[in-house]
C-alpha positions in Angstrom: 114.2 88.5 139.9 117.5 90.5 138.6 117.9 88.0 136.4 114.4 88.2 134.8 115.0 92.3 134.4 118.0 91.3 132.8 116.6 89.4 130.5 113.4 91.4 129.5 116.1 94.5 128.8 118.2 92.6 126.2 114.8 91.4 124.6 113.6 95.1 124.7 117.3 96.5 123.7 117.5 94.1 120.7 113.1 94.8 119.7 114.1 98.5 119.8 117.6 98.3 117.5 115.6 96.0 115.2 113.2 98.8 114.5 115.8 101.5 114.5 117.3 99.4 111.6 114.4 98.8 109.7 113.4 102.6 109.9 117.1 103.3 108.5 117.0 101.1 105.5 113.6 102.5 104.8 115.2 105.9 105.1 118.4 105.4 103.3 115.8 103.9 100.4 113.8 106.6 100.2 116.5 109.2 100.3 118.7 107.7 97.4 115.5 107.3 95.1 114.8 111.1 95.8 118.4 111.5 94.9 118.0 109.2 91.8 115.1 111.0 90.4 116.2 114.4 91.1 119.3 113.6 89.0 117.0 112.7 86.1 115.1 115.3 86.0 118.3 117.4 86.1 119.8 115.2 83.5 117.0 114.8 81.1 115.0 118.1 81.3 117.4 120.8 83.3 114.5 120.9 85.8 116.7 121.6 88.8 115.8 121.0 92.6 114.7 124.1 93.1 112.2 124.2 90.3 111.2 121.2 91.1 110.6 122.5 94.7 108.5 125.5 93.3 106.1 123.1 90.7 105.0 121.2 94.1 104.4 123.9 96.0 102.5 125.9 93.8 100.9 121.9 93.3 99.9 121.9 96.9 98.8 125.4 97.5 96.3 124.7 94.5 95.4 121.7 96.0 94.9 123.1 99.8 92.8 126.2 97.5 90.4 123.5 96.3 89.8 121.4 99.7 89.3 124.7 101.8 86.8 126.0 99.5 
């Protein structure tokens, strides 16, 4: 029976890593193509992250405007 436990935790220990390392890659993906494009915009229009952050904002506050109409 301890044996059984034992093995049902390493096959639940290694499930739960593999996810965990799956949702890091996907994170560590999306973060550097944030990165990438905010240094695009930066480089090719002087739109800086801040700016940026402002444009969407104002973006989704018109958008939440319209839906709760």
């Amino acid at each position: 029976m301890e044996l059984l436990i034992l093995i049902a935790a390493i096959v639940i220990t290694i499930a739960v890593f593999t996810v965990l390392v799956r949702v890091m890659r996907v994170t560590v993906r999306a973060a550097l193509a944030i990165a990438i494009l905010l240094l695009l915009f930066q480089l090719a229009f002087g739109i800086g992250p801040g700016e940026l952050w402002s444009y969407l904002s104002r973006f989704w506050n018109y958008l939440w405007g319209l839906l709760t109409r």
